[in-house]
C-alpha positions, 0 to 999 in steps of 0.5 A: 500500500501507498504512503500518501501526501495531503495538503488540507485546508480548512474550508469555512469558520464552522465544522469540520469540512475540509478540502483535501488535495493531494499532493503526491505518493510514495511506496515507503514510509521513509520517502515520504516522511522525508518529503512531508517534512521537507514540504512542511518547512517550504510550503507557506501554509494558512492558518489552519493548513497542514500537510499529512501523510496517510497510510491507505490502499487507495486515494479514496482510502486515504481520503476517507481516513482524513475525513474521520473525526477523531477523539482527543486522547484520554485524560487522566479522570476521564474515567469517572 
């Protein structure tokens, strides 16, 4: 499977929507850590923009994955 390279921006002041764009791919994790973090440092990206890497079988996957809202890590006392 791929390793994937996303540009995502934030789309609107409410919500979660998001535009995806896709940057490019690599078959390694190694390849493309180096370049999303060599993209990271060059890119002049808006508040809110990030560039993430995704692990997927495809772009819809990878896509499909970004999209996912994800719960914050538990904190201590959130137990009770």
């Amino acid at each position: 499977m791929p390793y994937y390279i996303y540009r995502i921006t934030p789309v609107g002041p409410i919500g979660p929507m998001r535009q995806l764009s896709k940057i490019t791919q690599f078959d390694s994790f190694k390849e493309a850590s180096v370049e999303a973090k060599r993209l990271r440092r060059e890119i002049d990206l808006t508040t809110g923009e990030t560039v993430k890497t995704i692990f997927a079988d495809n772009e819809l996957q990878a896509e499909d994955l970004l999209n996912q809202v994800r719960e914050g890590e538990p904190l201590t006392g959130d137990d009770w």
